[in-house]
Backbone bond lengths (Angstrom), bond angles and torsions (degrees), N, CA, C in turn:
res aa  C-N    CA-C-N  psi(-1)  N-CA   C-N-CA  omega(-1)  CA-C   N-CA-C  phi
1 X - - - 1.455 - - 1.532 110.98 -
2 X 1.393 121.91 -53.12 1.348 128.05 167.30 1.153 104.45 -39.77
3 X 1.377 144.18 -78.17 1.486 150.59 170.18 1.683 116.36 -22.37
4 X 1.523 118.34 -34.47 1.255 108.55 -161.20 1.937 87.20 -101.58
5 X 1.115 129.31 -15.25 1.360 153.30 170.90 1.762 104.25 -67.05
6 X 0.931 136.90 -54.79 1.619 161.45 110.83 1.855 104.75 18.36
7 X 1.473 88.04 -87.29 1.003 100.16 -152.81 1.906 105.75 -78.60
8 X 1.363 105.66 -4.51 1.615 100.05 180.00 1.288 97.79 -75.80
9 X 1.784 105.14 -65.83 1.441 110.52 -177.26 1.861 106.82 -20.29
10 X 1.264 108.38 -79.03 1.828 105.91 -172.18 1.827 108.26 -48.10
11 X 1.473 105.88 -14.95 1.699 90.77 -179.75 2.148 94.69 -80.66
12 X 0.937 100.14 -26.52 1.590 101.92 -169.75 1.206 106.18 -72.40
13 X 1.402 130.73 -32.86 1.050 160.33 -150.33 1.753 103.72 -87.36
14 X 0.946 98.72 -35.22 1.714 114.48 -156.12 1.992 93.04 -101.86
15 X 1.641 109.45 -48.21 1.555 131.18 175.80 1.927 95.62 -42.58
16 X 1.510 84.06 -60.21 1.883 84.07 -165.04 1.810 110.93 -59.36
17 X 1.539 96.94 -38.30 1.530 95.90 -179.13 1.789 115.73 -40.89
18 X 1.485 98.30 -86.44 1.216 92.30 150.99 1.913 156.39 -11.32
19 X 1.384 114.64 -61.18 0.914 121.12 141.31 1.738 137.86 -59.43
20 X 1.093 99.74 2.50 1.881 123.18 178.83 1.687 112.60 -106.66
21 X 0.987 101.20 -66.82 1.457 125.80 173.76 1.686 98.50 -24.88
22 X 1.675 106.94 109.99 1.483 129.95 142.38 1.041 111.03 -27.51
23 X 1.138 149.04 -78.40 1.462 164.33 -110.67 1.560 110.25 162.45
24 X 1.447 103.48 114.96 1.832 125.50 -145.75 1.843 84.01 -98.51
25 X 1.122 130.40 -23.20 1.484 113.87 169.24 1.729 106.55 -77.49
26 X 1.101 133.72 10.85 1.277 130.21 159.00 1.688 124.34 -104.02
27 X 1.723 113.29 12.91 1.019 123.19 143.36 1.457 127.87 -159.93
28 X 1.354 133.18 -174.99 1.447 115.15 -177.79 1.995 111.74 -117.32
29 X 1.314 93.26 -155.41 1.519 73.01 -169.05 1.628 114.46 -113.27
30 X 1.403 104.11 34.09 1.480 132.83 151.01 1.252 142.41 -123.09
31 X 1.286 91.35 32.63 1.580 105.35 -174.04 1.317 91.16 -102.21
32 X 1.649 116.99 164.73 1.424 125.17 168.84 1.561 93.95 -108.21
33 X 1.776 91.41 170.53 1.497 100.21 176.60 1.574 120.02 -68.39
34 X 1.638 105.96 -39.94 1.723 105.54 161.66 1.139 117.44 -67.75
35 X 1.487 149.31 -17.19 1.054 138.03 -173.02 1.584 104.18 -81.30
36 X 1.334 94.10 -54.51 2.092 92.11 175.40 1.376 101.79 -64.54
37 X 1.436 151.56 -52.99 1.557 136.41 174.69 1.418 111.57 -16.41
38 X 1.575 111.80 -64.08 0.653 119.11 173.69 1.892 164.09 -54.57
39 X 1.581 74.54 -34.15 1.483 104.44 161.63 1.472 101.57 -77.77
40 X 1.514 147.92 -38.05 0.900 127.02 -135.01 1.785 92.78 -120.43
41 X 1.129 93.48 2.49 2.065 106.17 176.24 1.495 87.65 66.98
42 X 1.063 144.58 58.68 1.380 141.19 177.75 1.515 119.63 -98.79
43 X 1.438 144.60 136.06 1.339 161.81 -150.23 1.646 94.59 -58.90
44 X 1.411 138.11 -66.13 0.753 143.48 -170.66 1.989 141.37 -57.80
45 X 2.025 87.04 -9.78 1.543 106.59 164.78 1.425 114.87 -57.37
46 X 1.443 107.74 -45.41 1.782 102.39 -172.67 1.392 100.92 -46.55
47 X 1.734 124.23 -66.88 0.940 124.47 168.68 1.308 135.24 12.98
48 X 1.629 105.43 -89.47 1.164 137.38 -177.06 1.540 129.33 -49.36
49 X 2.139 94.38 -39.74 1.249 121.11 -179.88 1.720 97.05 -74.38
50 X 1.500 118.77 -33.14 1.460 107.86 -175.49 1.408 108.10 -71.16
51 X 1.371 113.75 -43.21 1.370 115.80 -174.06 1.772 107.23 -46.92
52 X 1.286 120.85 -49.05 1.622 127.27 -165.93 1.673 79.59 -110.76
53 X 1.092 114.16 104.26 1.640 118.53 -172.65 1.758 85.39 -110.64
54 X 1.003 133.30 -66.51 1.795 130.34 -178.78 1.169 113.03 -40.49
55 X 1.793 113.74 -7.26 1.447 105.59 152.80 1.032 149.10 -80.76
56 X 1.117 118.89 67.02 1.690 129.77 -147.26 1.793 112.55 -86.13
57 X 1.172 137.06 148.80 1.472 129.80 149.80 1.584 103.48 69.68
58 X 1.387 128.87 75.29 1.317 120.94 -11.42 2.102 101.00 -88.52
59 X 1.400 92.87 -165.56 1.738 98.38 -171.21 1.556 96.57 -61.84
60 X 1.707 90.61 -179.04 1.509 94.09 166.47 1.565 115.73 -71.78
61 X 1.632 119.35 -31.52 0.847 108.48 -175.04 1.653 128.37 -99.25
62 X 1.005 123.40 41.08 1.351 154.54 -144.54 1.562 90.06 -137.78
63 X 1.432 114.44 -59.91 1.175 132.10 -166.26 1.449 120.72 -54.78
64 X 1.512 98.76 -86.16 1.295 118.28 137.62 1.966 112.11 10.39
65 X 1.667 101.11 -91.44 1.570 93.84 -177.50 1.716 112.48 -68.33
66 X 1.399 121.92 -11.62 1.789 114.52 173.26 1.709 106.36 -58.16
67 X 1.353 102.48 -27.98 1.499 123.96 -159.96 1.632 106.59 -82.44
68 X 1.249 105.43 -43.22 1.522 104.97 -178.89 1.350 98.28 -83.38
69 X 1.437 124.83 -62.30 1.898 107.83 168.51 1.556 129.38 -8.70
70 X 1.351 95.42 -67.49 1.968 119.19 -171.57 2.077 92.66 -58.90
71 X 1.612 95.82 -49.37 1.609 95.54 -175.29 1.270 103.09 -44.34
72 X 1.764 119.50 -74.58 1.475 129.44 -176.41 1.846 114.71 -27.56
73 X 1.584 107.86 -55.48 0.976 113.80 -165.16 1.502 112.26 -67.38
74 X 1.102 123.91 -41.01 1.441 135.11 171.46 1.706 104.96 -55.39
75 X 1.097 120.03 -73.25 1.132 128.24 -174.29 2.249 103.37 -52.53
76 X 1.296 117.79 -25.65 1.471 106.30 176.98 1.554 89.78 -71.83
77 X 1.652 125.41 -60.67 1.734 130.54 -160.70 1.655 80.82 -59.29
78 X 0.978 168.38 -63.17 1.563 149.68 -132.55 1.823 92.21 -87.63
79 X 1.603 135.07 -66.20 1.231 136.72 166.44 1.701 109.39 -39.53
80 X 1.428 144.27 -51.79 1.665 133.24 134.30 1.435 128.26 8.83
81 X 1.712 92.27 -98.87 1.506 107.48 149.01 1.279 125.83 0.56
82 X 0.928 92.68 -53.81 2.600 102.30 -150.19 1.373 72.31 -87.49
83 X 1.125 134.96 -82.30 1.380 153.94 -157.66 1.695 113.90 -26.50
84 X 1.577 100.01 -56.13 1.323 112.37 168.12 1.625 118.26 -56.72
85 X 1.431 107.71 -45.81 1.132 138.44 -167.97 1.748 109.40 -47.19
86 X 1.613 91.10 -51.33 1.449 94.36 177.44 1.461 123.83 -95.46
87 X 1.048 102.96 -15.02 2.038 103.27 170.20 1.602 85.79 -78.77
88 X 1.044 152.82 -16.54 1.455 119.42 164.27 1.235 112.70 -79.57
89 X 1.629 112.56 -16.86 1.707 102.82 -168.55 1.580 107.84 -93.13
90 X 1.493 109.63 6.07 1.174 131.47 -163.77 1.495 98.89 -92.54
91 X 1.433 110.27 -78.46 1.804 130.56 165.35 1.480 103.66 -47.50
92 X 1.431 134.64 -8.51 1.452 110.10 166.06 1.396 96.82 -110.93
93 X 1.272 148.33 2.97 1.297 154.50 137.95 1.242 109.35 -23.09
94 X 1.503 107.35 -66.46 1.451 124.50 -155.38 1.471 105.58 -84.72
95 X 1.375 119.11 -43.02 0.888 111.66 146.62 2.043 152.64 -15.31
96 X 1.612 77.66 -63.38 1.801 71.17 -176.25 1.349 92.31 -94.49
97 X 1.358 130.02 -29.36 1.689 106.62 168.44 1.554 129.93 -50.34
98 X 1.152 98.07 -41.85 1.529 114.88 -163.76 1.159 126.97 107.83
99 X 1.403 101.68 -7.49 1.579 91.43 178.58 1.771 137.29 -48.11
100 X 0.984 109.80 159.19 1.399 108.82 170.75 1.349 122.74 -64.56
101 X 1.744 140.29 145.32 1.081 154.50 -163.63 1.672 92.66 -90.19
């Protein structure tokens, strides 16, 4: 329950960004609103960091974008993965058929 509680907040989170956003090529449509504050050194982090104040070391909104990074990065090594995954399942295809390379 916590998790699905969690995970709306960042969908709302991500909704408002978007719907906020000056100019939508300066973020995407998984970014949160603290995560771009943050990235963008913007007035409104202190804010944010007061609002979630038990977020200490680093802020929440500090956090926030470490969080979408690690997300991105995981999610490119998992898209990798598959990728590799199937040029081998590809080259052993060709393999036991015979086909040509």
């Amino acid at each position: 329950m916590i998790q699905r509680v969690q995970m709306l907040g960042s969908a709302l989170s991500q909704l408002l960004n978007v719907a906020t956003a000056r100019d939508l090529r300066d973020t995407g449509s998984n970014e949160s609103v603290s995560a771009r504050l943050h990235r963008q050194r913007r007035r409104g982090e202190k804010f944010i960091d007061a609002v979630f104040f038990w977020q200490r070391d680093p802020g929440h909104c500090e956090r926030a974008f470490q969080n979408d990074v690690f997300d991105a990065v995981a999610l490119l090594a998992e898209v990798e993965m598959r990728s590799v995954d199937m040029t081998a399942k590809r080259a052993n295809v060709r393999a036991t058929t015979g086909a040509a390379t």
